[in-house]
C-alpha positions as CSV (number, residue, x, y, z in Angstrom):
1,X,14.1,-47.5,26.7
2,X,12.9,-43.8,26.2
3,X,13.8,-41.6,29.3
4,X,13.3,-38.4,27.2
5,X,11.9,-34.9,28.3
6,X,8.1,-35.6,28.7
7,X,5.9,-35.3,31.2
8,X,6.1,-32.9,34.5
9,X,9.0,-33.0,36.9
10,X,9.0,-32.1,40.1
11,X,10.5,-28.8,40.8
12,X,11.9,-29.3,43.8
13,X,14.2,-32.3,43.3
14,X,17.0,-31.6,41.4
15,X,17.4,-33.9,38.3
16,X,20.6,-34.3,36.5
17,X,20.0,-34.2,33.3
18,X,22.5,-32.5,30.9
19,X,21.6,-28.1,30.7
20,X,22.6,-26.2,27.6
21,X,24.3,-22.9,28.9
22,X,23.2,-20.4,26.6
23,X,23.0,-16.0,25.9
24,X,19.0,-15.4,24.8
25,X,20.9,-14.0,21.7
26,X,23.7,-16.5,21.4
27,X,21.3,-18.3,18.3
28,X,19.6,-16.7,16.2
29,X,20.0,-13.2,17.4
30,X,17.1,-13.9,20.1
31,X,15.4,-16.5,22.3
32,X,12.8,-17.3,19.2
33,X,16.2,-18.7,17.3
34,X,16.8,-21.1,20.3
35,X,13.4,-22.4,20.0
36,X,13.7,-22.9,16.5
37,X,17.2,-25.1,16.9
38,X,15.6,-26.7,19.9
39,X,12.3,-27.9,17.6
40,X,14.5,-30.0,15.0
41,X,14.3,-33.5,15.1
42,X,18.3,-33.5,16.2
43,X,17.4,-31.9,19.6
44,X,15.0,-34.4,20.4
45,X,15.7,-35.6,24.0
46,X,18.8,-34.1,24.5
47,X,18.5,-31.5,26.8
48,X,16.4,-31.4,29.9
49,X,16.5,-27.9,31.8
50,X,18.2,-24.6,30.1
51,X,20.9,-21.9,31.5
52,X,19.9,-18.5,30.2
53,X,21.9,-15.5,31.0
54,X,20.8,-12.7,32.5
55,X,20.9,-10.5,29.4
56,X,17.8,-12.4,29.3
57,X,16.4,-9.5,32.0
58,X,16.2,-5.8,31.9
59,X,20.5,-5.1,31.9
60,X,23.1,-3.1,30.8
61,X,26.6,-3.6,31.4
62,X,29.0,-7.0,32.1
63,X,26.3,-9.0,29.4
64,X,23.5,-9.0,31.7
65,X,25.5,-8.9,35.6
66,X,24.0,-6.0,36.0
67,X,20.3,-6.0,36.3
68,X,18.2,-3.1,36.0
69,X,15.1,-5.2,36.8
70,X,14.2,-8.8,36.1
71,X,11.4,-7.9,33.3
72,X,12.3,-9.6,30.2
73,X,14.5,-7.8,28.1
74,X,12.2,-7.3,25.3
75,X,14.6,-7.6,22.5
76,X,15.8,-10.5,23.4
77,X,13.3,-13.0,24.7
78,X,9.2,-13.1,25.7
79,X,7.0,-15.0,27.6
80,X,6.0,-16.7,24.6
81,X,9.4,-17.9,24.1
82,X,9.6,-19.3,27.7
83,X,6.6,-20.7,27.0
84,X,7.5,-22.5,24.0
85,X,11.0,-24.0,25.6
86,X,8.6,-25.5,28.4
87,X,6.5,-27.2,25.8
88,X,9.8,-28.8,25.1
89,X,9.7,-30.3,28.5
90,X,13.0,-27.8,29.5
91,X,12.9,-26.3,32.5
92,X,15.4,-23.2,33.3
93,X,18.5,-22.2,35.1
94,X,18.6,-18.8,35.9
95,X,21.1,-15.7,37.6
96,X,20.1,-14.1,40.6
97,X,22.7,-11.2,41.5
98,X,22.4,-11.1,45.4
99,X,25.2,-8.6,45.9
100,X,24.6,-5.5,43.1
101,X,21.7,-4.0,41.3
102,X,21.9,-1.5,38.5
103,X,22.2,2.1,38.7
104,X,19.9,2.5,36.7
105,X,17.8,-0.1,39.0
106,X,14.5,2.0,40.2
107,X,15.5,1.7,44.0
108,X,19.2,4.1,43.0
109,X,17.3,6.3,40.6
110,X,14.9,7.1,43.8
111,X,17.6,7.5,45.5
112,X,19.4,10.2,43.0
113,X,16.0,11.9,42.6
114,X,14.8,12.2,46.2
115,X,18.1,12.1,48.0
116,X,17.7,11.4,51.9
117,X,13.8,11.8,51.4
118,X,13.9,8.5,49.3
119,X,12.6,5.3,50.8
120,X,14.9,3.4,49.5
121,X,17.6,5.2,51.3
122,X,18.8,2.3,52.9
123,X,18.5,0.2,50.0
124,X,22.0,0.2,49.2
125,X,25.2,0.8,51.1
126,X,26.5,4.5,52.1
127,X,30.2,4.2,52.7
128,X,30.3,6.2,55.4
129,X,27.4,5.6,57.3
130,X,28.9,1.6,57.0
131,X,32.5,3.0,58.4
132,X,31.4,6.0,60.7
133,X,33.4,6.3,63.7
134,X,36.0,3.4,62.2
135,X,38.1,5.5,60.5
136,X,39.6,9.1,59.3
137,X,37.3,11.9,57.3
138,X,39.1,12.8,54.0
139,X,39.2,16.2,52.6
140,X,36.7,14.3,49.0
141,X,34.0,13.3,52.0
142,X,34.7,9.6,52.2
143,X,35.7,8.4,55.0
144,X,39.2,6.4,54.6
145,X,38.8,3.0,57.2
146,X,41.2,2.2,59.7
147,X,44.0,-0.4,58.0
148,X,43.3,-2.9,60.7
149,X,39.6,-3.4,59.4
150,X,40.3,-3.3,55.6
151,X,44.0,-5.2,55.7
152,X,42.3,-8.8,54.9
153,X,40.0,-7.3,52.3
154,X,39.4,-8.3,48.7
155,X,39.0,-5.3,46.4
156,X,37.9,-6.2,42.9
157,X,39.9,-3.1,41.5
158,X,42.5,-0.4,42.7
159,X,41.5,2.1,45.4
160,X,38.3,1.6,48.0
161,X,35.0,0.1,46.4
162,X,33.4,3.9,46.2
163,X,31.3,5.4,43.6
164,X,30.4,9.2,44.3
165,X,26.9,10.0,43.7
166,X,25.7,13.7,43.7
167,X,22.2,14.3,45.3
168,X,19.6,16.7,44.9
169,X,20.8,19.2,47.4
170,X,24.4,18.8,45.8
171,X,25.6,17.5,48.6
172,X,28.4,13.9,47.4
173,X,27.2,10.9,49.2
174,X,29.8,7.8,48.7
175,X,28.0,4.0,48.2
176,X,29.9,0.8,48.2
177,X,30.6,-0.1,44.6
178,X,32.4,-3.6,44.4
179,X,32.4,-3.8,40.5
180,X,31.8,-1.5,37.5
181,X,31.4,2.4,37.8
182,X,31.5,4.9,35.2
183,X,30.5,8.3,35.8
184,X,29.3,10.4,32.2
185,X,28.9,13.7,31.5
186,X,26.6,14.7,28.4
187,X,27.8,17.6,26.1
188,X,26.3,20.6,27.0
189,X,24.2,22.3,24.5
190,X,24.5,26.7,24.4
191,X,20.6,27.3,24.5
192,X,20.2,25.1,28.1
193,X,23.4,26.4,29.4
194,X,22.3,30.1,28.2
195,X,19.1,29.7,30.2
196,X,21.0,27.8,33.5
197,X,23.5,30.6,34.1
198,X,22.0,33.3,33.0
199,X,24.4,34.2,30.5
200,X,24.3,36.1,27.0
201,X,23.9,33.6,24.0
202,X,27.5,34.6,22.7
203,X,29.2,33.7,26.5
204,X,27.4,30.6,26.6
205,X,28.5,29.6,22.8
206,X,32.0,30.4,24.0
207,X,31.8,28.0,27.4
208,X,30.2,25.3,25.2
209,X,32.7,25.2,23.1
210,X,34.9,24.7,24.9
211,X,33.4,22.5,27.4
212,X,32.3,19.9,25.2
213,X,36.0,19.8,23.4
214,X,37.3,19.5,27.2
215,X,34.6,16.5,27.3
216,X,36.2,14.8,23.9
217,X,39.1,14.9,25.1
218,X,38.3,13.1,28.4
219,X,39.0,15.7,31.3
220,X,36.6,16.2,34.7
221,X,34.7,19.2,34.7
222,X,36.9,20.6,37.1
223,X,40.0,20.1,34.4
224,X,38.4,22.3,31.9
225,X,39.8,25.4,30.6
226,X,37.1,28.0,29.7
227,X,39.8,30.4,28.4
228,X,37.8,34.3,29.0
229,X,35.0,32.7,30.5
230,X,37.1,31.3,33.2
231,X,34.5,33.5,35.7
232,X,32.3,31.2,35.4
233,X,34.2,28.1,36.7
234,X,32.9,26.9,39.8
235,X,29.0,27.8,37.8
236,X,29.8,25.2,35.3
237,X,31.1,22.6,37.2
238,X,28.5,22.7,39.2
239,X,26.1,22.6,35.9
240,X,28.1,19.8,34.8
241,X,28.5,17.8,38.0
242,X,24.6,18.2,38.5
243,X,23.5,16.8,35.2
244,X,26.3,13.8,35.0
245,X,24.9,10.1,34.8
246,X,25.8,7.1,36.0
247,X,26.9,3.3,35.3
248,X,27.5,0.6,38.0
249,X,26.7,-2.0,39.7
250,X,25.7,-0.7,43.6
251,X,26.1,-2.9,46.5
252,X,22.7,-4.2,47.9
253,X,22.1,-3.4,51.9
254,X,20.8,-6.9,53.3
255,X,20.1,-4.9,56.7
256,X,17.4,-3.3,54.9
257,X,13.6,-5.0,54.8
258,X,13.6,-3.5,51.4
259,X,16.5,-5.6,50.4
260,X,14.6,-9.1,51.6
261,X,11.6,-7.8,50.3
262,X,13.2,-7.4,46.1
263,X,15.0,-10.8,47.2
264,X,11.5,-12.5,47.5
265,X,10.2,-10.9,44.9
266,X,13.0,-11.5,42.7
267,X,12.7,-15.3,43.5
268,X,9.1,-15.5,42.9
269,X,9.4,-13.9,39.1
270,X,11.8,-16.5,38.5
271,X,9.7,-19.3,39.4
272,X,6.8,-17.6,37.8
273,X,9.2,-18.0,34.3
274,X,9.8,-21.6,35.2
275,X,13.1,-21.7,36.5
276,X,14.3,-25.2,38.7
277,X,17.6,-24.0,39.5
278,X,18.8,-20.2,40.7
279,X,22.5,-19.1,40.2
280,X,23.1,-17.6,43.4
281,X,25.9,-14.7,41.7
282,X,28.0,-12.4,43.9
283,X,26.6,-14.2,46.9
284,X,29.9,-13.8,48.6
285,X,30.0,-10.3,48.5
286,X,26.7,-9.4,50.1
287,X,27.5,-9.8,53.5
288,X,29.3,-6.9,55.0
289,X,30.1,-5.6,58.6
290,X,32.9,-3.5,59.4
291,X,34.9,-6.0,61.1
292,X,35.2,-8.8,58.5
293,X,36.2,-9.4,55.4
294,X,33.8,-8.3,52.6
295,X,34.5,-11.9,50.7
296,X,32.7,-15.1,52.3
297,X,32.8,-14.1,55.7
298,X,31.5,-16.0,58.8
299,X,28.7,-16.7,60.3
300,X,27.1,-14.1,57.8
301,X,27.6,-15.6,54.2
302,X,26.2,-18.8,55.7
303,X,23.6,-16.8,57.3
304,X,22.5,-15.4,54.3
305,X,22.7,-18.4,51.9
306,X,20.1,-19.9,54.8
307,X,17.7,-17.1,54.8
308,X,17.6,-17.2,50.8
309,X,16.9,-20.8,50.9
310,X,13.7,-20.3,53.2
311,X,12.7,-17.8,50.4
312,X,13.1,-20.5,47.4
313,X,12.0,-23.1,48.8
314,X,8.2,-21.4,49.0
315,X,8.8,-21.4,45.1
316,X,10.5,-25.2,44.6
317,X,13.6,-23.4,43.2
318,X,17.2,-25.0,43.9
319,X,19.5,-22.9,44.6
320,X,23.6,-22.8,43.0
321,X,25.7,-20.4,45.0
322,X,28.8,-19.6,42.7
323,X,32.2,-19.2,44.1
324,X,35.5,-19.7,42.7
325,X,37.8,-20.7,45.0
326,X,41.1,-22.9,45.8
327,X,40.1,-26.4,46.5
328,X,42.2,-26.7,49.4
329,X,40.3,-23.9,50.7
330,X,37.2,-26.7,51.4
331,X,35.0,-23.9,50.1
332,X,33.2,-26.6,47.7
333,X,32.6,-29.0,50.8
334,X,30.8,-26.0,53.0
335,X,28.8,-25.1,50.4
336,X,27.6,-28.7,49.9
337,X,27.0,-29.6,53.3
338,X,25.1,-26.9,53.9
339,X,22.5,-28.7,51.6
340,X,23.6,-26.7,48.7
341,X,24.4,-27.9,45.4
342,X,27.7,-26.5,44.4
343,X,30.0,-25.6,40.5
344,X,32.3,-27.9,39.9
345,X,35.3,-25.9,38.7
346,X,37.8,-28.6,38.9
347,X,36.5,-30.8,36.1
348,X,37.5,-28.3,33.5
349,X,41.6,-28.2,34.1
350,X,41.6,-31.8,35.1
351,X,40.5,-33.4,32.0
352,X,43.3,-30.9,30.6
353,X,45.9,-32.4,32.9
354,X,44.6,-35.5,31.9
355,X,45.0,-35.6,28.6
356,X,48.3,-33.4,28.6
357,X,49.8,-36.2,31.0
358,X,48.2,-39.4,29.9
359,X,47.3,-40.2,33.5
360,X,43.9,-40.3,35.2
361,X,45.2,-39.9,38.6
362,X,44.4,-36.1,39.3
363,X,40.0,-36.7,38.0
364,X,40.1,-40.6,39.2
365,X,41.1,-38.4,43.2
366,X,38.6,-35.9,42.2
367,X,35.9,-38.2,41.5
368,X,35.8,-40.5,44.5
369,X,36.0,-36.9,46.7
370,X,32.3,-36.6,44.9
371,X,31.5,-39.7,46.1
372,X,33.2,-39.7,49.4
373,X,31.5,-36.5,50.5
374,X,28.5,-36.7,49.1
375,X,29.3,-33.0,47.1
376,X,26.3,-32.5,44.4
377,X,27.6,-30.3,41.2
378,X,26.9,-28.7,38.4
379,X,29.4,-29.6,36.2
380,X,30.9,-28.0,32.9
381,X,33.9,-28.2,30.3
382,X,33.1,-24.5,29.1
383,X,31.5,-21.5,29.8
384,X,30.5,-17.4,29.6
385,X,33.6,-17.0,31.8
386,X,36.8,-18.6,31.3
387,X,38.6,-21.7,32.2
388,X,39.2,-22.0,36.0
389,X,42.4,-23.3,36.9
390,X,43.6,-21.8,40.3
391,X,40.5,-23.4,41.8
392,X,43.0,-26.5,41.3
393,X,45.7,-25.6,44.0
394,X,45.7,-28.0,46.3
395,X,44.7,-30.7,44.0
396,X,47.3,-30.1,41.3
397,X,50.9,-28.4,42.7
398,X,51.2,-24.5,41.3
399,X,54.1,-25.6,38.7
400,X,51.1,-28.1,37.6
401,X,48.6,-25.4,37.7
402,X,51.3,-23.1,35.5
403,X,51.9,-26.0,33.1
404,X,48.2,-25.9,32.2
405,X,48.1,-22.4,32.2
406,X,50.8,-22.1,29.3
407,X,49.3,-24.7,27.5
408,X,46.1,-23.1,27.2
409,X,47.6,-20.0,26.7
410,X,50.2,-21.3,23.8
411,X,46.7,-22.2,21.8
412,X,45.7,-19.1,21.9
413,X,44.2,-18.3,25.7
414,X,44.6,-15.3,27.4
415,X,45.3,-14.7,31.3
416,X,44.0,-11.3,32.8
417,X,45.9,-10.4,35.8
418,X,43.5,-8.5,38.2
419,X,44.5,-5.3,38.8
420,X,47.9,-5.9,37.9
421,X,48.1,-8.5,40.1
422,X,49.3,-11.6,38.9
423,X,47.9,-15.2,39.6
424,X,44.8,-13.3,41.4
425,X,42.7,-13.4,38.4
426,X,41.4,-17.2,38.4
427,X,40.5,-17.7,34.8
428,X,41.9,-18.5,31.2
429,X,40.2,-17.1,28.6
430,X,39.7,-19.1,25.4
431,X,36.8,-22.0,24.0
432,X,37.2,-25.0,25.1
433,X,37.6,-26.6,21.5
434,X,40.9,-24.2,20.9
435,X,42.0,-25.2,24.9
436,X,42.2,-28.6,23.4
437,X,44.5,-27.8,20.4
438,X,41.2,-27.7,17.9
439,X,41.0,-31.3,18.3
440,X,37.9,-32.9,17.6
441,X,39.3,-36.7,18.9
442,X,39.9,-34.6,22.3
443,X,36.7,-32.5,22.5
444,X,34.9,-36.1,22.0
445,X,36.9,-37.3,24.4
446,X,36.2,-34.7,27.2
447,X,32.6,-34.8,26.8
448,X,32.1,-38.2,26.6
449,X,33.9,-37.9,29.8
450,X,31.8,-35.0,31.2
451,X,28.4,-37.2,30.6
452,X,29.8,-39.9,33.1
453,X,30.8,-37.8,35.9
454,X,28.4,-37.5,38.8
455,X,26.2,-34.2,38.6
456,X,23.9,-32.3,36.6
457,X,26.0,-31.5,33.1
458,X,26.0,-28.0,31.7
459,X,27.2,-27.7,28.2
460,X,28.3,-24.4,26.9
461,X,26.7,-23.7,23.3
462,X,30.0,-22.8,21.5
463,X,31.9,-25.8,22.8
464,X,28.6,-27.7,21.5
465,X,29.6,-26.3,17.9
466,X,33.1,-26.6,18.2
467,X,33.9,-23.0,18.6
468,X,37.2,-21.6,18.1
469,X,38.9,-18.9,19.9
470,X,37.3,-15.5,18.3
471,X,40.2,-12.8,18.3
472,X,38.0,-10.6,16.2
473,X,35.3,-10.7,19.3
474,X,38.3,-9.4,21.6
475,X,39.7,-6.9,19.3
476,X,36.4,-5.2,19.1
477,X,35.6,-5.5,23.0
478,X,38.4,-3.4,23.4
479,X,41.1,-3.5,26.8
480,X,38.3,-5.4,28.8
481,X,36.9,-7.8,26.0
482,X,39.3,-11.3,27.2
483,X,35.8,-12.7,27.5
484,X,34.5,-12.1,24.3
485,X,37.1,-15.1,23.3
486,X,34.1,-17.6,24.0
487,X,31.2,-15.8,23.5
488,X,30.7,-15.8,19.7
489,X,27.1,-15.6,18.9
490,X,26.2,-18.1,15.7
491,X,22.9,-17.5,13.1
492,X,20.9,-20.3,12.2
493,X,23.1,-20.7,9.0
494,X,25.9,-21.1,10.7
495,X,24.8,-24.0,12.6
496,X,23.0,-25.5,10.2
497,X,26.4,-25.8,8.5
498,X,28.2,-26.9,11.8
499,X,25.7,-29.6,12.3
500,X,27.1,-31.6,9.8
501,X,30.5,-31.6,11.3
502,X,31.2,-35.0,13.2
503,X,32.5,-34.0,16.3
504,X,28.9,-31.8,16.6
505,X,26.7,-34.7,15.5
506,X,28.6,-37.0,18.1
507,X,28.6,-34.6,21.1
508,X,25.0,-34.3,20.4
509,X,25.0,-38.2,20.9
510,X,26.6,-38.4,23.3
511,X,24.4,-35.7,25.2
512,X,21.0,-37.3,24.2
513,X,22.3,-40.9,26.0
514,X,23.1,-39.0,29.0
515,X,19.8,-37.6,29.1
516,X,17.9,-40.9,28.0
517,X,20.0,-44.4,29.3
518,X,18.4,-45.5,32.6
519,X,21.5,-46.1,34.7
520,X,22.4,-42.7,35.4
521,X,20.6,-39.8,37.4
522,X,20.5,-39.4,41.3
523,X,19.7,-43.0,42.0
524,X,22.5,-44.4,40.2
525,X,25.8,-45.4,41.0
526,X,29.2,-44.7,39.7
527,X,31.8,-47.2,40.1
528,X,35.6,-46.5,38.9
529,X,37.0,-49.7,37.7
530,X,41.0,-50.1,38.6
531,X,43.1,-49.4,35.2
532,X,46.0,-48.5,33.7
533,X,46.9,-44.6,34.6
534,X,46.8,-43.5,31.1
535,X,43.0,-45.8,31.4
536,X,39.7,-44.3,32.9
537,X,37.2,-46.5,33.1
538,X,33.5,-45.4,34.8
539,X,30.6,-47.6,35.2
540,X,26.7,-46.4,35.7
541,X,24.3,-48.8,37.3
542,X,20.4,-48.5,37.8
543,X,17.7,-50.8,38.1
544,X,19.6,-53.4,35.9
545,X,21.2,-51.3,33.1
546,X,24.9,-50.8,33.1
547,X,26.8,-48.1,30.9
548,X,30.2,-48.5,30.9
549,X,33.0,-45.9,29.7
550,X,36.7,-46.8,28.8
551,X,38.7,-44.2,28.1
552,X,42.1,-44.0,26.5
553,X,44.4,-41.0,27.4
554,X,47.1,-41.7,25.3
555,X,44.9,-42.2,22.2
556,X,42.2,-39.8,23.0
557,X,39.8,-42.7,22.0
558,X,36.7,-44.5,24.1
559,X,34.6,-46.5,23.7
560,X,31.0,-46.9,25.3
561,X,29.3,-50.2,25.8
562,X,25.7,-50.6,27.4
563,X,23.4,-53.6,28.7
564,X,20.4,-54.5,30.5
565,X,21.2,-57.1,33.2
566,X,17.0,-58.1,33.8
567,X,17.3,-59.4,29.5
568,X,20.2,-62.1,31.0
């Protein structure tokens, strides 16, 4: 029976069909390549909705985290590519960054431009409007909080979440900057800085000599020694300071009407380009008041996931808010009985632990906590990120979690310590395929176990190709690139070779029964049949049809087995 990708679905019901996880430029060097792959014969009825990344949108920095706008990055992806995917039957997944926009967002750039005469003034947060009158002046103009208010919060790097922005009246004003900053100044050139100062075309070929060499060799404005013309210091760091540029991500104001207003809007262009699901990212941030913590605090990240919802929901969109968190923290269960779907994080290390122990016991517990609770998921092996394995404290004991850490890490994985900080940084860097020891048996294995677990399966293109760990990638990337690890992009050639690799054409198999046998989805039931430990065996059953996986953790081999109870 052919359960494939035709025909409309409705929007508003989540269906949990398997999602590829894609970059628009991860094939093929654009979203046109995707289609392309997606077209052949192979693909037929294998996937049913899409997960693009935001570097689909109008970004710059952190592969597409930081949106400028959400107009189609034009290099990357059109309408007419949407378009075509939909004609696919596919449906989307896409990022919606509650927390941060862009500097270079139209809302800041107002803001830099018109200074307190901006209407979006209040778009984003000003430090010390946020903390006046809860803490101490400082001779830079920030105001430093009281320790009581800021002891139980979760800075995302070292020193307070600030970045300095100059405005037009050259007056500093301090906004909340959770993530990336970087503050540039462009080489000065001796005719503009001739005309600026007033200065003699000889003077101003001196300064800018040495200016731009104090530039090169990375020191502030204020750093730079201008040797004879050392007069006109405090004139050319104010030149400099005035014409410097900016990257971040800014912290969004969700007190401000302006705020709800791009959130609707937002939500509405993403509907417009077909998306079923939203990827609520950064949620946990948004909500800030001066007495709480700025991470998931309560009533308000509830309060805001609730008033997002009422937005989506005039648009049929579903909405994913991400959060990585300990699972004896119960953060999953909120989430999901607030009436949200929620990541499952766990799935990832546990089929790890399962295979390095030969024992089903830790994803056998996991499972029937799906059941028990009712939790819906989006579930994964691999992804843009890393591989989560602090979310399992609480389900796995830390010299557990540590075991699987070295493993990972001893075939090749890195671990980035946040801050300096070890054990805070929740992630292992490295494809799922080289997590695995580069064994195809095992990849198999894990996805054929994936495809039975309850939820909607997202499978991350490079673990789809059996993508090695990418060294080169991180090299290039420089001191921040751990990600680059698992984000290889592949040309049509490429994967046209890869295609006729086994353990691709069987994942692909393996994907297209998910997406097409009639006992699973949201009607169907899962049943976890008593075994052996080193045994995990899952039944689906729906109208009749049974599919039945038996799973072998000491061989790495299973064995899948359907039938049609009405044919008896």
């Amino acid at each position: 029976m052919d359960q494939g990708n035709q025909g409309a679905k409705d929007k508003s019901q989540v269906s949990f069909g398997p999602m590829l996880n894609v970059y628009p430029d991860s094939i093929g060097a654009s979203l046109s390549g995707l289609v392309a792959l997606l077209e052949k014969e192979v693909f037929k009825d294998v996937f049913e909705s899409i997960y693009i990344l935001p570097s689909v949108f109008n970004t710059d920095l952190d592969r597409g985290f930081s949106v400028i706008d959400y107009e189609l990055n034009a290099l990357l992806a059109s309408n007419e590519d949407l378009e075509a995917l939909k004609q696919l039957g596919l449906d989307f997944k896409f990022d919606f960054i509650l927390n941060h926009a862009s500097v270079l967002s139209k809302p800041f750039q107002d803001i830099i431009k018109n200074g307190n005469q901006s209407i979006y003034k209040d778009f984003f947060i000003d430090w010390n409007l946020f903390w006046e009158g809860k803490g101490t002046m400082t001779e830079d103009g920030y105001i430093q909080p009281n320790e009581a208010l800021i002891k139980d919060m979760f800075f995302r790097k070292p020193g307070l979440p600030i970045l300095n922005v100059r405005m037009p009246d050259g007056k500093e004003v301090p906004y909340w900057n959770t993530f990336y900053q970087e503050i540039r100044y462009n080489p000065v050139d001796t005719i503009d800085l001739m005309s600026a100062l007033d200065l003699q075309y000889g003077q101003a070929q001196m300064i800018t000599e040495r200016v731009n060499q104090g530039l090169l060799d990375d020191k502030k404005p204020s750093e730079i020694d201008l040797g004879l013309m050392a007069s006109y210091q405090a004139l050319v760091v104010d030149y400099l300071e005035s014409h410097r540029k900016y990257l971040g991500q800014m912290d969004l104001n969700i007190k401000s009407p302006l705020v709800w207003d791009f959130y609707k809007d937002t939500l509405k262009k993403l509907a417009g380009y077909g998306a079923g699901i939203v990827r609520l990212d950064a949620f946990a941030y948004a909500p800030k008041t001066p007495d709480e913590k700025n991470f998931l605090n309560e009533p308000g990240t509830w309060d805001l996931l609730e008033r997002v919802k009422a937005l989506a929901n005039r648009y049929e969109l579903n909405l994913l808010p991400e959060i990585h968190s300990k699972y004896e923290e119960k953060i999953h269960e909120k989430i999901a009985e607030e009436g949200f779907m929620t990541y499952d994080f766990f799935l990832p290390g546990l089929i790890i632990d399962a295979f390095e122990n030969h024992s089903s016991t830790h994803l056998i517990q996991w499972i029937r906590d799906l059941q028990a609770k009712n939790i819906k998921t989006v579930n994964m092996l691999g992804c843009h990120d890393g591989i989560p394995l602090l979310d399992l404290k609480g389900l796995l004991s830390e010299a557990q979690i540590q075991n699987l850490i070295d493993v990972v890490v001893s075939r090749g994985g890195y671990v980035k310590d946040l801050h300096g900080k070890k054990n805070i940084y929740y992630q292992v860097n490295a494809t799922y395929y080289s997590a695995l020891g580069e064994d195809n048996q095992k990849m198999l294995l894990a996805r054929a176990i994936q495809m039975f677990m309850p939820g909607k399966p997202q499978i991350w293109y490079l673990d789809l190709f059996a993508g090695k760990n990418d060294y080169e990638a991180v090299k290039r990337a420089g001191a921040a690139g751990h990600k680059e690890i698992n984000r290889t992009n592949l040309t049509i050639e490429e994967i046209e070779a890869r295609l006729e690799d086994e353990v691709v054409r069987e994942q692909i198999e393996l994907i297209r029964f998910r997406q097409t046998y009639p006992a699973f989805g949201v009607e169907g039931t899962l049943e976890i049949i008593e075994s052996e430990p080193h045994k995990l065996i899952m039944k689906w059953e729906k109208d009749n049809y049974i599919a039945l996986l038996e799973a072998d953790l000491m061989t790495y081999t299973y064995k899948i087995s359907t039938s049609d109870l009405s044919k008896k």
